[in-house]
MARKE-180940 format. One record per residue (C-alpha): x, y, z; residue number from 1. Coordinates in nm, 4 decimals. Layout:
N
<rec c1="X" c2="Y" c3="Z" k="NUM"/>
...
END
This chain:
296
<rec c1="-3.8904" c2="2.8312" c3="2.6801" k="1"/>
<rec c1="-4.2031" c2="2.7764" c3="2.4321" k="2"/>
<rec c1="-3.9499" c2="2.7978" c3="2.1505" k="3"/>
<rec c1="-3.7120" c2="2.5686" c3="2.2691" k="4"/>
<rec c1="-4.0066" c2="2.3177" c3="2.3111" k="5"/>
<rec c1="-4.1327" c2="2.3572" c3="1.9620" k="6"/>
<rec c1="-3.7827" c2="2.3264" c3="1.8505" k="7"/>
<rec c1="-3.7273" c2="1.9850" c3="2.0627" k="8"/>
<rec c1="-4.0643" c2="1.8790" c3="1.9266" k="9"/>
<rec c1="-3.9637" c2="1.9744" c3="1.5499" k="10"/>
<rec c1="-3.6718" c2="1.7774" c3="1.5883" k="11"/>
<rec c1="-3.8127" c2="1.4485" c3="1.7336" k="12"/>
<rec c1="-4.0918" c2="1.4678" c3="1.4197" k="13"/>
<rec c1="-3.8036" c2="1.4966" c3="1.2529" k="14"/>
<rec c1="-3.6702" c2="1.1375" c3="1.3838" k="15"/>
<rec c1="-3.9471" c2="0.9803" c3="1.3636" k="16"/>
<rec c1="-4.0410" c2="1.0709" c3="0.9879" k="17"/>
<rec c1="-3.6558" c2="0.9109" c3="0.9488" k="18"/>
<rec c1="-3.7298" c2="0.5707" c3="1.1007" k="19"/>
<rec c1="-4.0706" c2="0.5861" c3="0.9222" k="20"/>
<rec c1="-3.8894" c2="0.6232" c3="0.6020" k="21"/>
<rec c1="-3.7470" c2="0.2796" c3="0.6528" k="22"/>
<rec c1="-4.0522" c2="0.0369" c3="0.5105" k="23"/>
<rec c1="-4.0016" c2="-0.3574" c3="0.6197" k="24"/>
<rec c1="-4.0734" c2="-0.4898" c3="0.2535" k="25"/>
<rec c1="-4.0578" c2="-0.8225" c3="0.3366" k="26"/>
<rec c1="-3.9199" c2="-1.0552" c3="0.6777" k="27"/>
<rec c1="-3.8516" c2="-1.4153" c3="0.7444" k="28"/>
<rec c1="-3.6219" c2="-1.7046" c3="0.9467" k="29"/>
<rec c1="-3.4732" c2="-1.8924" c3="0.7099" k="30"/>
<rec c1="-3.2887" c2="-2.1891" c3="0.7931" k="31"/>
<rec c1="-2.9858" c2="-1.9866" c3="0.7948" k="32"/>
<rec c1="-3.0414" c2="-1.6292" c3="0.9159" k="33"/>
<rec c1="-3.3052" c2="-1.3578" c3="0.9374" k="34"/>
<rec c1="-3.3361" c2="-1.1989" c3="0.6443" k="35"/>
<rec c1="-3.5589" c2="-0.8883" c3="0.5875" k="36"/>
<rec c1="-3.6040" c2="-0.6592" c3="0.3137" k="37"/>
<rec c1="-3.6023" c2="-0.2541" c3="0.3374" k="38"/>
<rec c1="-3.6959" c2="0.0653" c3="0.1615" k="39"/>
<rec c1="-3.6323" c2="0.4017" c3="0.2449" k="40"/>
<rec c1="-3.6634" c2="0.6378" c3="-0.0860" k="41"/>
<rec c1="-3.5280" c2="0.5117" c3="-0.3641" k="42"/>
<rec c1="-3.2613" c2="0.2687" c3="-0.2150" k="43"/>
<rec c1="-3.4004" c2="-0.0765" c3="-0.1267" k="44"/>
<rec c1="-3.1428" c2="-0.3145" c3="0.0474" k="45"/>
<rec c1="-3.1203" c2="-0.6995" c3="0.1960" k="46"/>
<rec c1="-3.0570" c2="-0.7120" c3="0.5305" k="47"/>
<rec c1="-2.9114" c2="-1.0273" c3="0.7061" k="48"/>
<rec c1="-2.9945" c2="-1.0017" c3="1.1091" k="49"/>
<rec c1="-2.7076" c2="-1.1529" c3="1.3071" k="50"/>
<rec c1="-2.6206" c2="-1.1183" c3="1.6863" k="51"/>
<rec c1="-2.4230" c2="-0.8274" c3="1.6312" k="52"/>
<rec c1="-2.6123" c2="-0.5750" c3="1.4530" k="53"/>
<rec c1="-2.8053" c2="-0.5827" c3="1.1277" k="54"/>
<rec c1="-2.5500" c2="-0.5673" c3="0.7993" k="55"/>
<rec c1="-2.6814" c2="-0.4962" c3="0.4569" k="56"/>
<rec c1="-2.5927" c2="-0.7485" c3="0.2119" k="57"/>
<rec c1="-2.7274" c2="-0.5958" c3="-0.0707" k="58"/>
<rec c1="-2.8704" c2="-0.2318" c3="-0.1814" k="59"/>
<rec c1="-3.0431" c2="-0.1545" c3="-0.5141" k="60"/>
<rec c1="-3.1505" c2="0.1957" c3="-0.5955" k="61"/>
<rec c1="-3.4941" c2="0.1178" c3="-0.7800" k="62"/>
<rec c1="-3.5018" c2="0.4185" c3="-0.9682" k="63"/>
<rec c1="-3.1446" c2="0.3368" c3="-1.1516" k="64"/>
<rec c1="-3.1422" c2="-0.0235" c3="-1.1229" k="65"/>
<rec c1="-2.8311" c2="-0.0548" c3="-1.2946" k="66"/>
<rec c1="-2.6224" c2="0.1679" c3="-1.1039" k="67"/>
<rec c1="-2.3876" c2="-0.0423" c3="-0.8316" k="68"/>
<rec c1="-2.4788" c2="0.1197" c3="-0.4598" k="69"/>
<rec c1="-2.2141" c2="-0.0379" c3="-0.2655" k="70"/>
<rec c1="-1.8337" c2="0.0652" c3="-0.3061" k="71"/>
<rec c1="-1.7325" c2="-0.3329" c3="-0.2275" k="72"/>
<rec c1="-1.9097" c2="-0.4368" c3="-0.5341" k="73"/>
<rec c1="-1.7989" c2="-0.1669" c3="-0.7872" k="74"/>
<rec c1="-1.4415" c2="-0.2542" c3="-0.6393" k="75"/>
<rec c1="-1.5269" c2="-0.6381" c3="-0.7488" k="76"/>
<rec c1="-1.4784" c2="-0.5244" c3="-1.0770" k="77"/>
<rec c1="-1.1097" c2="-0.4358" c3="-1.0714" k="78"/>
<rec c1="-1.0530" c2="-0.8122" c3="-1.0971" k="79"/>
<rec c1="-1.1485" c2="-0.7400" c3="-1.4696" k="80"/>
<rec c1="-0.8251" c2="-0.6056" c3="-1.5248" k="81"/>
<rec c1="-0.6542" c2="-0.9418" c3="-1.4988" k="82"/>
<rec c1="-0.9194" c2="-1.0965" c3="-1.7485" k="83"/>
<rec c1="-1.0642" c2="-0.8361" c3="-1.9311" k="84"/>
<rec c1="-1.2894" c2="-1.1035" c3="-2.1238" k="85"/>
<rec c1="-1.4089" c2="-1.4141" c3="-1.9220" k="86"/>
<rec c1="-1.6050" c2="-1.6671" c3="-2.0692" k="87"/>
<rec c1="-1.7131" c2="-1.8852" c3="-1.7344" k="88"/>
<rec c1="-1.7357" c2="-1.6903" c3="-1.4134" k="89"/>
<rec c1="-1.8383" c2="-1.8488" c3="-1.0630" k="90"/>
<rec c1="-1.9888" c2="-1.6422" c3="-0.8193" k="91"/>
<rec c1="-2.0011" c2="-1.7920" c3="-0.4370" k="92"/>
<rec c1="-2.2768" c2="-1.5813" c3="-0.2590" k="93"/>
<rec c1="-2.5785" c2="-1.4269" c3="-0.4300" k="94"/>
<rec c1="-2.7166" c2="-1.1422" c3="-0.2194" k="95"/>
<rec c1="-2.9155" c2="-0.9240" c3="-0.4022" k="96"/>
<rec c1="-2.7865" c2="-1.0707" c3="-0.7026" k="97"/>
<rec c1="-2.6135" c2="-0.7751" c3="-0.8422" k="98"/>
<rec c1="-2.2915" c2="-0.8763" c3="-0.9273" k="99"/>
<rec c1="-2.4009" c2="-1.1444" c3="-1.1561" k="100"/>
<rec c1="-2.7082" c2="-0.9693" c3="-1.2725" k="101"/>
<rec c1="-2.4096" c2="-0.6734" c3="-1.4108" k="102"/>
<rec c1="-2.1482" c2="-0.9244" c3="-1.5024" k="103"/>
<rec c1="-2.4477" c2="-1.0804" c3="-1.7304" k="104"/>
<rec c1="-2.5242" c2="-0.7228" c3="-1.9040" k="105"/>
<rec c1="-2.1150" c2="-0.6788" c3="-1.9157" k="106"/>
<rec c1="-2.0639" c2="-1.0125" c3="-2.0641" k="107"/>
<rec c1="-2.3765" c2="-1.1727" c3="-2.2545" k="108"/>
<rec c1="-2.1724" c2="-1.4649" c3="-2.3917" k="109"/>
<rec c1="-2.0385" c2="-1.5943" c3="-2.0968" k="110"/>
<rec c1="-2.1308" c2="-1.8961" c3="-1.8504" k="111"/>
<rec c1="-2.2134" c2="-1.7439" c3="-1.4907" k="112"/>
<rec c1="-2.2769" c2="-1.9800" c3="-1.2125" k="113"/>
<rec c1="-2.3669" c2="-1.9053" c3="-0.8884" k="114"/>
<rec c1="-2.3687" c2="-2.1117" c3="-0.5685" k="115"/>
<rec c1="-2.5615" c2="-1.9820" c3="-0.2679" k="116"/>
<rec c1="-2.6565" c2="-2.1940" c3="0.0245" k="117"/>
<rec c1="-3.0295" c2="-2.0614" c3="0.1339" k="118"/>
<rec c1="-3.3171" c2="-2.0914" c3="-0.0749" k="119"/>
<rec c1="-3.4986" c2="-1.8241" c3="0.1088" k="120"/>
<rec c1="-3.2541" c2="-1.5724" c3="-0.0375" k="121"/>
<rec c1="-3.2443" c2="-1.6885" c3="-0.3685" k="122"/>
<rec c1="-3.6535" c2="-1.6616" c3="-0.3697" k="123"/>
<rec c1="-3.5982" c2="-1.2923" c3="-0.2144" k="124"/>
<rec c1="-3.3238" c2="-1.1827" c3="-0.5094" k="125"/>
<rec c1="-3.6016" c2="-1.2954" c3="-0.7851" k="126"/>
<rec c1="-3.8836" c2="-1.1264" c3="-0.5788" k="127"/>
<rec c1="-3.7237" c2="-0.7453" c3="-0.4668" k="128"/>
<rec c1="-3.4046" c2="-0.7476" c3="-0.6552" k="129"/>
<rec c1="-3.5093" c2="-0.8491" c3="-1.0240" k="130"/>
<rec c1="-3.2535" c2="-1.1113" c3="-1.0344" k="131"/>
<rec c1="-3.3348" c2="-1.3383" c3="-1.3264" k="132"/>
<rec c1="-3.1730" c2="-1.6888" c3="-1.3890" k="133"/>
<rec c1="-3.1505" c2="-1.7406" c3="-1.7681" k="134"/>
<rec c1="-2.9853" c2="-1.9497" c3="-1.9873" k="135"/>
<rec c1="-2.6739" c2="-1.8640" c3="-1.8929" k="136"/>
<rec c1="-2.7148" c2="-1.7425" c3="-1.5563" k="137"/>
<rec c1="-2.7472" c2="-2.0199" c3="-1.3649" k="138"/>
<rec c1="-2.8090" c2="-2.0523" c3="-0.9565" k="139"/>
<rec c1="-2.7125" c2="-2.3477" c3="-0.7421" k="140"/>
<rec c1="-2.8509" c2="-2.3733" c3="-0.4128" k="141"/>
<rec c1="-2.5495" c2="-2.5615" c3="-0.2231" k="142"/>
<rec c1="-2.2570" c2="-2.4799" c3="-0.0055" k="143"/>
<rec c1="-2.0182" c2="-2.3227" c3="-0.2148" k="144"/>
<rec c1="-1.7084" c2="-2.5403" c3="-0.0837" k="145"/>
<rec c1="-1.9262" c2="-2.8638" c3="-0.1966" k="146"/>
<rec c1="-2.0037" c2="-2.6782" c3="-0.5364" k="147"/>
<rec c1="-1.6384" c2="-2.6119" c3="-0.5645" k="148"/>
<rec c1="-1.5138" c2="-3.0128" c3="-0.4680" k="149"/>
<rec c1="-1.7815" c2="-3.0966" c3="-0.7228" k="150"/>
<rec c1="-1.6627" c2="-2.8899" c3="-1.0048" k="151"/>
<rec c1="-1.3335" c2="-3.0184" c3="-0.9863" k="152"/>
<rec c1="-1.4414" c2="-3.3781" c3="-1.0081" k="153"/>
<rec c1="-1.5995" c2="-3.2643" c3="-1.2984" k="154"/>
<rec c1="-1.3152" c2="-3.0985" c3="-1.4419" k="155"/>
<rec c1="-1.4420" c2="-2.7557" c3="-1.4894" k="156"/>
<rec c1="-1.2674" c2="-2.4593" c3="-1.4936" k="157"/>
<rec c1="-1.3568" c2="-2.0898" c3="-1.4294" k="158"/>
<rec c1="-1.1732" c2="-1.7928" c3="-1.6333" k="159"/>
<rec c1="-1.3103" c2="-1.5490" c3="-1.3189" k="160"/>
<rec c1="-1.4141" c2="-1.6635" c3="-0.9659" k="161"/>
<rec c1="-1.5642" c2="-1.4239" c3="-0.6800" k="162"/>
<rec c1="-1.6195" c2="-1.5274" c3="-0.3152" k="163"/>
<rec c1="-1.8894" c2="-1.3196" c3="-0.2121" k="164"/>
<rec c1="-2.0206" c2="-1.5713" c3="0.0877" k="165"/>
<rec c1="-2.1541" c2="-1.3917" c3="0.3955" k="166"/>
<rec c1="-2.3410" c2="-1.4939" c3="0.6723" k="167"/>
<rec c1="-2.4379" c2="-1.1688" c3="0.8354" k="168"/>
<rec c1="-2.1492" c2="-1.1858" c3="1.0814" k="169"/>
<rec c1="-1.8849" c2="-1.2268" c3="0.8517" k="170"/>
<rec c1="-1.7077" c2="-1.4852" c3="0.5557" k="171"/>
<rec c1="-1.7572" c2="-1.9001" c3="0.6764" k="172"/>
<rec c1="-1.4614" c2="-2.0165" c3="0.8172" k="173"/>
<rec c1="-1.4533" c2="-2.3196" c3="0.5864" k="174"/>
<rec c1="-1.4394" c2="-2.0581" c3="0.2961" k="175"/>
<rec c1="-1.1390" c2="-1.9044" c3="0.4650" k="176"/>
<rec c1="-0.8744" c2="-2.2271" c3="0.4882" k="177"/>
<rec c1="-0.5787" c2="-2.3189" c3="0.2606" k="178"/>
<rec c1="-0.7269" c2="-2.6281" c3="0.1316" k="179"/>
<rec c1="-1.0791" c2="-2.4274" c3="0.0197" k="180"/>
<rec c1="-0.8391" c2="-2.1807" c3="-0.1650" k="181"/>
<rec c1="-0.6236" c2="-2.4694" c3="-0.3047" k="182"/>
<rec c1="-0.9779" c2="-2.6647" c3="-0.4388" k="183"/>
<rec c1="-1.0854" c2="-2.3169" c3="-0.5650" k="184"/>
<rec c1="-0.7476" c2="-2.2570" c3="-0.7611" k="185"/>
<rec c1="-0.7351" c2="-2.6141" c3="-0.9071" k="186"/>
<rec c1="-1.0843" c2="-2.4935" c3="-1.0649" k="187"/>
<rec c1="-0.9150" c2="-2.1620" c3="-1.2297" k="188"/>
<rec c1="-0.8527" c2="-2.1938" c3="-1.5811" k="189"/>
<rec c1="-0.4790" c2="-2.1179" c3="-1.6938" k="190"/>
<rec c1="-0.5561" c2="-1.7403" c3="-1.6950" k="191"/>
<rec c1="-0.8391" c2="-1.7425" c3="-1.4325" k="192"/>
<rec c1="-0.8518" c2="-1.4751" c3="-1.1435" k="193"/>
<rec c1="-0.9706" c2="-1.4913" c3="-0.8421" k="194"/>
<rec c1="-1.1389" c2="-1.1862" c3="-0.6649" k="195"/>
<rec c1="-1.2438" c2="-1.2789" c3="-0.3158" k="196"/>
<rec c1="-1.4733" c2="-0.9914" c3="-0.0809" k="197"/>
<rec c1="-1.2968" c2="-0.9463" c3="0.2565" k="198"/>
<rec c1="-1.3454" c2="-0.6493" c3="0.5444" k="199"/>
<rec c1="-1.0111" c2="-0.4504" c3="0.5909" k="200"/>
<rec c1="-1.1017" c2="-0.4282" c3="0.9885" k="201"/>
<rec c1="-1.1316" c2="-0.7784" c3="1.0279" k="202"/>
<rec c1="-0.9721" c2="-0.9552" c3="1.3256" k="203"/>
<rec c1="-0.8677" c2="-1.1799" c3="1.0964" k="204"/>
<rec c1="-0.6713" c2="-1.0220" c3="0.8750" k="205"/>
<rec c1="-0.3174" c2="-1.1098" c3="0.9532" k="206"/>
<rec c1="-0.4219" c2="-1.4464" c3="0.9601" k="207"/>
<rec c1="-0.6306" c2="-1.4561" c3="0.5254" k="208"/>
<rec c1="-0.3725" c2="-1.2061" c3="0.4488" k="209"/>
<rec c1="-0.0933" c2="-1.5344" c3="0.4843" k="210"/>
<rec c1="-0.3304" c2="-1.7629" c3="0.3784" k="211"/>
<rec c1="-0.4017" c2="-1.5808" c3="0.0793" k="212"/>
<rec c1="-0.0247" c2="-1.5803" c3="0.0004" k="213"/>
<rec c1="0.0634" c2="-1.9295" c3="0.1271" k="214"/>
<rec c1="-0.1744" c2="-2.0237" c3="-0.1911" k="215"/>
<rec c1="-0.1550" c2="-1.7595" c3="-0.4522" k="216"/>
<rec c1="0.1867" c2="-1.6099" c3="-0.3793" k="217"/>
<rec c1="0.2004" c2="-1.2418" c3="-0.4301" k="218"/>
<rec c1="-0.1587" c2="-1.1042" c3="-0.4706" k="219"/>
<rec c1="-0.3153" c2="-0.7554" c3="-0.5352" k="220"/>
<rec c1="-0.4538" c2="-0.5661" c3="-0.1671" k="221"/>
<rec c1="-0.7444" c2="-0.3322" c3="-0.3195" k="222"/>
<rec c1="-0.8680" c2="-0.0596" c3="-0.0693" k="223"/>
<rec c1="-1.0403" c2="0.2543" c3="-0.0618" k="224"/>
<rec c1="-1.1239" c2="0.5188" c3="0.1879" k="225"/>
<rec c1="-1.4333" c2="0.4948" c3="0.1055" k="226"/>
<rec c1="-1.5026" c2="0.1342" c3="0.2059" k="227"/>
<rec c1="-1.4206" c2="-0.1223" c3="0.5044" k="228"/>
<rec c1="-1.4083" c2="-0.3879" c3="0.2649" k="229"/>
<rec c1="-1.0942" c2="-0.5139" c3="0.0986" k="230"/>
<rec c1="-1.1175" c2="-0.7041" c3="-0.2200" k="231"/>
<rec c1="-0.7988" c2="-0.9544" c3="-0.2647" k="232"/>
<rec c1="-0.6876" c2="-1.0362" c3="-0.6129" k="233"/>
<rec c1="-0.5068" c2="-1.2979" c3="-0.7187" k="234"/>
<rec c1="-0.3865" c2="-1.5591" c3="-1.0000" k="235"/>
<rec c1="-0.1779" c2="-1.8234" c3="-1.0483" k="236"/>
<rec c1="0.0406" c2="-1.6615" c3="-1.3161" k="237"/>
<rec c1="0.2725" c2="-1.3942" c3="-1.2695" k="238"/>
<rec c1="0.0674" c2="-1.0214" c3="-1.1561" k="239"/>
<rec c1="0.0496" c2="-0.8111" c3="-1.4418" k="240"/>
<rec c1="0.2208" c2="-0.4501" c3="-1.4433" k="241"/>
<rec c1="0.0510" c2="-0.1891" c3="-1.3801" k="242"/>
<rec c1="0.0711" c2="-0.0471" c3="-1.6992" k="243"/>
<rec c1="-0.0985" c2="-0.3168" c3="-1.8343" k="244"/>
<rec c1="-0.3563" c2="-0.2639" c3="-1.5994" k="245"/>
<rec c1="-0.3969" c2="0.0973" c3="-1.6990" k="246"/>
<rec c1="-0.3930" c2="0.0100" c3="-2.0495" k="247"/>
<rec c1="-0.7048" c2="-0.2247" c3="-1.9906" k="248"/>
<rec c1="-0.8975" c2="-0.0318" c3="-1.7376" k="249"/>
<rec c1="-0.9088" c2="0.2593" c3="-2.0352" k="250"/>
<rec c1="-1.0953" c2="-0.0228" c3="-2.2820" k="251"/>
<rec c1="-1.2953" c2="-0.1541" c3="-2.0553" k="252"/>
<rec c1="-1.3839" c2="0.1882" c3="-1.8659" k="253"/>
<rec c1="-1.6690" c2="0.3161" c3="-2.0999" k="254"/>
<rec c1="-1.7775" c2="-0.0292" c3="-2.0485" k="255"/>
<rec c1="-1.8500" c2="-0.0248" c3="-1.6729" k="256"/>
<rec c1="-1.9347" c2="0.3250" c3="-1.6977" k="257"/>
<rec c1="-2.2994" c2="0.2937" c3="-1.6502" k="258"/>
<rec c1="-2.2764" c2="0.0233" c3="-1.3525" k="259"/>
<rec c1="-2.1275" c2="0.3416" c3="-1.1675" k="260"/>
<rec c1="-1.7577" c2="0.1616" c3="-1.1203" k="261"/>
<rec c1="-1.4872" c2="0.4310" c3="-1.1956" k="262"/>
<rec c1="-1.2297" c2="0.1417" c3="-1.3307" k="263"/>
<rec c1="-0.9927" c2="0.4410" c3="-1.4247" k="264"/>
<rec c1="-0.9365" c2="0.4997" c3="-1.0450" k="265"/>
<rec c1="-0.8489" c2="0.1727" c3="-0.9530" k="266"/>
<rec c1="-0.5041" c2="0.0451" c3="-1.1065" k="267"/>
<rec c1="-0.3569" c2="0.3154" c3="-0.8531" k="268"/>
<rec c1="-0.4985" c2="0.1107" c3="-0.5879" k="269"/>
<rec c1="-0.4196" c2="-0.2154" c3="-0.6647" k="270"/>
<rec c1="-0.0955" c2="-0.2652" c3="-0.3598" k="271"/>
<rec c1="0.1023" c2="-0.5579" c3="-0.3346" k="272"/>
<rec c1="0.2829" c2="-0.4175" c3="-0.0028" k="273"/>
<rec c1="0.2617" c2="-0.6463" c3="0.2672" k="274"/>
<rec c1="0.0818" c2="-0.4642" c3="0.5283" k="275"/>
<rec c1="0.0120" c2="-0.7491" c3="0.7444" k="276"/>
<rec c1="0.2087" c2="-0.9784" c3="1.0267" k="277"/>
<rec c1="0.3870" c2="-1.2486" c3="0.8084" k="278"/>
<rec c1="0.4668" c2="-1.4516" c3="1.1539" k="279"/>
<rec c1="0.0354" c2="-1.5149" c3="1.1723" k="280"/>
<rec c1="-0.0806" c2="-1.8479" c3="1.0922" k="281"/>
<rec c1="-0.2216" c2="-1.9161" c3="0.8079" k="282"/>
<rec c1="-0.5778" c2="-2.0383" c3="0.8538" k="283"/>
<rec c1="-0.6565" c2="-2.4130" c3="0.7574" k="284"/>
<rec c1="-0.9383" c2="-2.6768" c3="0.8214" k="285"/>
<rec c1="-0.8237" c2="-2.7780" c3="1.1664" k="286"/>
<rec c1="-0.7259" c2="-2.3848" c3="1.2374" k="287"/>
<rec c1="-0.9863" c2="-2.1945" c3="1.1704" k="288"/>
<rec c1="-1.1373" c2="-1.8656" c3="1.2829" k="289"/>
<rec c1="-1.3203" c2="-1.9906" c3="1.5802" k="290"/>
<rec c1="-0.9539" c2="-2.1521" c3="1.6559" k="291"/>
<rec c1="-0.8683" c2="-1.8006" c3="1.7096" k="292"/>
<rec c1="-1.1849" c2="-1.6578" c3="1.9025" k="293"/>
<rec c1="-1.1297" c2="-1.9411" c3="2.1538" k="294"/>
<rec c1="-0.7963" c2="-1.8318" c3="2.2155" k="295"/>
<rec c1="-0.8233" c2="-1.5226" c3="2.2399" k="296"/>
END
């Protein structure tokens, strides 16, 4: 009986050293969210607090800073394989800032914009994540479908887009409709790609899946075992073959290499089957996803 004690005992200590391990870097309400940063070892992440449970937004491991910690973002990088060279990239959603902090290192040169709609995370991406705005990495704090309207008016045009936009629960439904995918491909340049961050459980993914196509026509469906997100990929030219895409990913592979994204793997992956209900309705401004929830 006295060892089974000691052994229940050993095993709470054990527990408790785990939730220990988890250090609360840093907490605030912004005017958006909660937001709090953790660190447990070497992995420090960005936490967005929403009704339904705490989802990390971004992780960093602070002993290899460089190395990508979540599979979504590694998988980001397939879009590459469309536009192996982009010169002006647009990034909707900071987070942590790592994809634009690694696109930077990847691609020196080129013009990197990024639109995120809270301050307060911006400040905490600069503060625990070493994000750095320089000269050519430049932040906008402003809803990214405004950003988007204003670019157009401007006429500028974007060789590589991401839609990275989270707000703890899941993607804003006015990022989701045909007309913010139609503003968003009259910004692509002639060979721009679009790579937009989506979860492959969602309830909603009949209904982006058509929406996706409605705009883009056929589009790449990027999955992995690994991950519940699904990364859609899509142009308004023509897909490539996937021998082209093979062809690249081995040039740019040694590239990448050190951000921890196996590009070699992914070609493979990249599906075009339609694995989704064609008969759904494709989301727009006056459907939308809370259309949806109140229906169902």
């Amino acid at each position: 009986m006295a060892l089974k004690l000691r052994s229940v005992v050993f095993f709470i200590g054990l527990l408790t050293c785990s939730v220990l391990a988890a250090e609360t870097l840093h907490e605030e309400r912004s005017l958006y969210r909660d937001i709090t940063v953790t660190q447990e070892g070497d992995r420090r992440c960005l936490v967005f607090n929403v009704h339904r449970g705490d989802r990390n937004q971004t992780c960093m491991n602070t002993v290899s800073p460089e190395r990508l910690v979540f599979e979504y973002a590694k998988m980001t990088f397939a879009g590459l394989l469309l536009n192996p060279n982009p010169q002006k990239i647009l990034i909707a959603g900071l987070g942590g800032g790592s994809l634009p902090s690694t696109l930077a290192k990847l691609y020196p040169d080129a013009e990197i914009d990024v639109v995120e709609i809270d301050q307060a995370v911006v400040n905490v991406a600069k503060q625990y994540f070493s994000f750095e705005e320089t000269e050519n990495v430049k932040v906008t704090v402003n809803d990214a479908r405004v950003f988007v309207k204003r670019a157009s008016l401007l006429d500028q045009r974007y060789d590589f887009v991401i839609l990275d936009a989270f707000t703890g629960d899941y993607i804003p439904e006015h990022l989701l409709t045909e007309e913010f995918l139609e503003e968003v491909r009259a910004i692509m340049s002639p060979d721009g790609v679009l790579v937009a961050n989506t979860f492959s459980t969602s309830r909603f993914y009949d209904h982006e899946s058509v929406t996706y196509q409605k705009v883009f026509g056929e589009f790449f469906n990027f999955k992995l075992p690994s991950s519940g997100n699904r990364i859609i990929i899509a142009r308004d030219a023509p897909l490539p073959p996937r021998g082209e895409l093979t062809g690249v990913a081995r040039s740019l592979a040694p590239s990448v290499e050190k951000f921890g994204v196996p590009l070699l793997e992914y070609p493979s992956r990249l599906s075009t089957r339609v694995d989704w209900d064609m008969s759904r309705r494709a989301l727009t401004d006056q459907y939308s996803p809370s259309n949806l929830l109140r229906d169902n």
